[in-house]
C-alpha atoms as an extended CHARMM CRD file, in Angstrom:
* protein
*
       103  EXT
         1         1  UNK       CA              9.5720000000       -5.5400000000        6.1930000000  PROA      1               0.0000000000
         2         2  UNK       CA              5.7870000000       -4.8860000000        7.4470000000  PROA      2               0.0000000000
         3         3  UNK       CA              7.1720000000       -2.1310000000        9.9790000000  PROA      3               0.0000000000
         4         4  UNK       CA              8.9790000000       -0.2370000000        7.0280000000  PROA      4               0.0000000000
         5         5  UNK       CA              5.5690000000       -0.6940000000        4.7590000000  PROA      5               0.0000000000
         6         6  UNK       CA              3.3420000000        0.3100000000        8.0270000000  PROA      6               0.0000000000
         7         7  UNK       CA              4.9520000000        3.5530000000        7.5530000000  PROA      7               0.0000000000
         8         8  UNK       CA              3.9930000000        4.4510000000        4.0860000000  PROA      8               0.0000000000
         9         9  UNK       CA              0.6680000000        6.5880000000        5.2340000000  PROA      9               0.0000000000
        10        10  UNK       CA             -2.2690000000        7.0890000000        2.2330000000  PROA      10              0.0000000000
        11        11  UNK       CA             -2.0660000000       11.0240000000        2.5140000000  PROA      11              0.0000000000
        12        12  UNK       CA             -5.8750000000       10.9500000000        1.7830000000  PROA      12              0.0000000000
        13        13  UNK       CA             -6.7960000000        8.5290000000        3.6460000000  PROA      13              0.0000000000
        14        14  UNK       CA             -4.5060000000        8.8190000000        6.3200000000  PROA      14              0.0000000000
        15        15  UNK       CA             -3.9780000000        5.1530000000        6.8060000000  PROA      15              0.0000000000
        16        16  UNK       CA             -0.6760000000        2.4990000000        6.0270000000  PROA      16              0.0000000000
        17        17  UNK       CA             -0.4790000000        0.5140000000        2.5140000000  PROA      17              0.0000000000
        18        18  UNK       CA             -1.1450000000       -2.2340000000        5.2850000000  PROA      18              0.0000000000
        19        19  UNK       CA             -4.0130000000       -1.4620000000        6.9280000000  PROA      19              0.0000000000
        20        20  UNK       CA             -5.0860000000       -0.9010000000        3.5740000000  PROA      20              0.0000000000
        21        21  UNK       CA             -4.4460000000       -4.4340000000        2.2460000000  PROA      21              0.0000000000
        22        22  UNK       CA             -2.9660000000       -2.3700000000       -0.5790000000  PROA      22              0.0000000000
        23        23  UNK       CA              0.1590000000       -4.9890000000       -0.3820000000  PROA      23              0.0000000000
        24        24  UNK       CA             -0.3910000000       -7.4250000000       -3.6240000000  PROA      24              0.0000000000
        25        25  UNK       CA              2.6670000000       -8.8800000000       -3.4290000000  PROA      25              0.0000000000
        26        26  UNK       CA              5.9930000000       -8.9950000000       -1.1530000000  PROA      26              0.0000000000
        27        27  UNK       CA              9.4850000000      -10.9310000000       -1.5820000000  PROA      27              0.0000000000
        28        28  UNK       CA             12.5490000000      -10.9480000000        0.3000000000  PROA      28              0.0000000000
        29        29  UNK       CA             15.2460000000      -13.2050000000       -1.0140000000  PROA      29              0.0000000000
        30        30  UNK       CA             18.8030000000      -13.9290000000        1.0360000000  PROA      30              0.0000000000
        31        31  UNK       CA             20.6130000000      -11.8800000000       -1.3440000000  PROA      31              0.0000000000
        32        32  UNK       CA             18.4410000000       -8.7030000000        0.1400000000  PROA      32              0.0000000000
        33        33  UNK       CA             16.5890000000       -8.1200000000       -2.9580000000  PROA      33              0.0000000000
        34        34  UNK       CA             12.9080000000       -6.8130000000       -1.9820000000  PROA      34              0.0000000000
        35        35  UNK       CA             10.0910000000       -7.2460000000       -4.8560000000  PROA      35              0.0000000000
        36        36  UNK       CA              7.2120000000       -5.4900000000       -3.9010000000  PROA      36              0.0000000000
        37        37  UNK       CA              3.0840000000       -4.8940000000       -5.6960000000  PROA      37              0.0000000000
        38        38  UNK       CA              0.6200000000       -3.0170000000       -4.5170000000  PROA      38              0.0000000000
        39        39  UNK       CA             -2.6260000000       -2.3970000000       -5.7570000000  PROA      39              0.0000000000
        40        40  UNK       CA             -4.1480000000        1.1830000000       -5.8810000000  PROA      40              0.0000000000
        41        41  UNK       CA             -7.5810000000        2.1480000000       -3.9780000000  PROA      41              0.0000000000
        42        42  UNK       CA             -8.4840000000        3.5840000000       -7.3400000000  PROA      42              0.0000000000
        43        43  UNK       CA             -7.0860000000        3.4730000000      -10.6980000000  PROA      43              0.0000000000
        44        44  UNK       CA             -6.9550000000        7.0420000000      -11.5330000000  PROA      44              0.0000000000
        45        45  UNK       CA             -5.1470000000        7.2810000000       -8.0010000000  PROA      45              0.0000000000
        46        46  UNK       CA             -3.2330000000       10.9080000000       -8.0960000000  PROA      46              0.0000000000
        47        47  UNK       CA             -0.8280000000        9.8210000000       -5.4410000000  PROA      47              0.0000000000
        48        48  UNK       CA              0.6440000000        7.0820000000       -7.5340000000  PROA      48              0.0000000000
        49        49  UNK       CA              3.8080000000        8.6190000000       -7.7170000000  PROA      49              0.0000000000
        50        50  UNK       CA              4.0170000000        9.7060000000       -3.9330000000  PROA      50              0.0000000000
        51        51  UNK       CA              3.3070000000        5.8810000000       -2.9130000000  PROA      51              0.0000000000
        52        52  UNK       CA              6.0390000000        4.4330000000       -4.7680000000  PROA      52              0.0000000000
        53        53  UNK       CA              8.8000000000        7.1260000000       -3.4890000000  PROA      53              0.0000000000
        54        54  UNK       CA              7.3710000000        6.5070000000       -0.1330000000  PROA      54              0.0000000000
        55        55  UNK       CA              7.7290000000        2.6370000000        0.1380000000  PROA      55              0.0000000000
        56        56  UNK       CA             11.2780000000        2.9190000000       -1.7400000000  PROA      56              0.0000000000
        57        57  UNK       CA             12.2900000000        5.3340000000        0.8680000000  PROA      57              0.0000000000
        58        58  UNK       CA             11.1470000000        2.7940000000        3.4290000000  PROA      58              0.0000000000
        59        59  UNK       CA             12.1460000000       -0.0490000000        2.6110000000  PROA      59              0.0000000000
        60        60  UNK       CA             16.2180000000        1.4530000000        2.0230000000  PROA      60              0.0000000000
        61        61  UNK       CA             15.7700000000        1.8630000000        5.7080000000  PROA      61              0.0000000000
        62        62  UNK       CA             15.5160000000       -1.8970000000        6.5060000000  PROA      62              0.0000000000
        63        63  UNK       CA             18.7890000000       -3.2950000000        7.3560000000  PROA      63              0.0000000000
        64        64  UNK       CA             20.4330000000       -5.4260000000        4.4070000000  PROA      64              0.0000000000
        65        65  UNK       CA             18.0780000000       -4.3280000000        1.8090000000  PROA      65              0.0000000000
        66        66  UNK       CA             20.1330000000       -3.9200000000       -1.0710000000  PROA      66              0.0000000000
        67        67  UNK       CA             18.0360000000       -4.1150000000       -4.1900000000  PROA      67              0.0000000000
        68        68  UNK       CA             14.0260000000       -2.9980000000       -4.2200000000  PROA      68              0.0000000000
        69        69  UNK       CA             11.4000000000       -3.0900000000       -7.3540000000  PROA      69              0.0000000000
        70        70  UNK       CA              8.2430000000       -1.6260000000       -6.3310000000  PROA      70              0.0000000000
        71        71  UNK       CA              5.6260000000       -2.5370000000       -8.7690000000  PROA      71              0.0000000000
        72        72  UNK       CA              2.2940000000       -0.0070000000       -8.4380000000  PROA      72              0.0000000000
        73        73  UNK       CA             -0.6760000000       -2.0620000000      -10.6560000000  PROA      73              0.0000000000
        74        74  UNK       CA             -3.5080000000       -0.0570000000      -10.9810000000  PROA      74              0.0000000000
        75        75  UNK       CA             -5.1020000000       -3.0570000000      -12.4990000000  PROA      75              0.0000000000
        76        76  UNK       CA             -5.2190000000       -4.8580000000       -9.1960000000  PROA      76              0.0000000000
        77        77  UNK       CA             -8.5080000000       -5.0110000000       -7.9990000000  PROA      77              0.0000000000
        78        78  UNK       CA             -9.1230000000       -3.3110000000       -4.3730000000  PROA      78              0.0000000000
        79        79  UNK       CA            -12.2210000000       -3.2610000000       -2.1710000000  PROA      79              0.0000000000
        80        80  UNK       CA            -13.0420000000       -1.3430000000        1.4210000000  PROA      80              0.0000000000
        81        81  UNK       CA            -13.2540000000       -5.0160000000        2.1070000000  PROA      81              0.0000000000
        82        82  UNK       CA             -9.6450000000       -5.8020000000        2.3930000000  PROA      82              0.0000000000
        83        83  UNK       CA             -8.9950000000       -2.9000000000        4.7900000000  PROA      83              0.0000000000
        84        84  UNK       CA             -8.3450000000       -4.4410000000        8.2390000000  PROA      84              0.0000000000
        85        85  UNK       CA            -11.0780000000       -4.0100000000       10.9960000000  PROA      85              0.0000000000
        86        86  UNK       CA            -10.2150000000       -0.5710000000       12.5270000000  PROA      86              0.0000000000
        87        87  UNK       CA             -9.3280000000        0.5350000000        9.6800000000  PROA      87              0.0000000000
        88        88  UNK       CA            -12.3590000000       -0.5410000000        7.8190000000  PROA      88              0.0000000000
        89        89  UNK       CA            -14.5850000000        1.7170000000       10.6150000000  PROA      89              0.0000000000
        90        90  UNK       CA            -12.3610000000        4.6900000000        9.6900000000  PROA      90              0.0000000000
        91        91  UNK       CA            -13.0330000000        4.3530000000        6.3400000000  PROA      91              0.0000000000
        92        92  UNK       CA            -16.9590000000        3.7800000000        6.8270000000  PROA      92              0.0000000000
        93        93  UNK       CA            -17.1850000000        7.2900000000        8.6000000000  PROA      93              0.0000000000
        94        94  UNK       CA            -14.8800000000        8.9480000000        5.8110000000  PROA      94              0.0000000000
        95        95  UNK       CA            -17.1300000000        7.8580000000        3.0410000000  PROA      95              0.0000000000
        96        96  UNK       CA            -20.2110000000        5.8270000000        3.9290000000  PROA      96              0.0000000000
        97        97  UNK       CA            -20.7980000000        2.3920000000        4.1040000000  PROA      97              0.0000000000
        98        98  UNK       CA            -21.6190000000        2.0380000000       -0.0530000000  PROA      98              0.0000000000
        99        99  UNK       CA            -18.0140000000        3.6430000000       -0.8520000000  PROA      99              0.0000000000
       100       100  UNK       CA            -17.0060000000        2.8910000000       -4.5210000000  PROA      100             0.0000000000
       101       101  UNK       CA            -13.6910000000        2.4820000000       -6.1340000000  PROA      101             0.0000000000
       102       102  UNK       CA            -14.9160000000        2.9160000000       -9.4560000000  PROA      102             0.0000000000
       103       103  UNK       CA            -13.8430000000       -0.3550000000      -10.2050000000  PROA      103             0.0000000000
């Protein structure tokens, strides 16, 4: 389920819901029901929408999927801190090393 998930790209930031540590929350059961939260970089995130369409679309593709909730909580608190290391450098030259969420 990671690979599918890899492939949903931030189109602003140009980087997966993964590397991102924007995944909250991820359940497969044996009936192939997949239960899925992720938190938002920033509340007021425009690309809401184009997240949620994107990891849908992704996770169909994984064999035996046959049921998929994907929950988007802007509540969930996110920091530059969960991003993983490379990652982390790519966002540090995008916006500085004292990059806010507004949070």
């Amino acid at each position: 389920m990671s690979a599918a998930l890899e492939r949903v790209v931030d189109p602003e930031l140009d980087l997966n819901v993964v590397e991102l540590g924007l995944i909250h929350e991820l359940r497969v059961d044996s009936t192939g029901s997949v239960h899925v939260v992720l938190a938002l970089t920033t509340p007021e995130c425009p690309l809401v929408g184009v997240l949620g369409e994107q990891v849908m679309g992704e996770v169909k593709k994984t064999a035996g999927v046959r049921r998929i909730e994907v929950k988007l909580d802007p509540g969930l608190e996110w920091d530059p801190a969960q991003l993983n290391p490379e990652a982390r450098e790519k966002f540090r030259r995008m916006f500085g090393d004292d990059a806010s969420t507004r949070r």
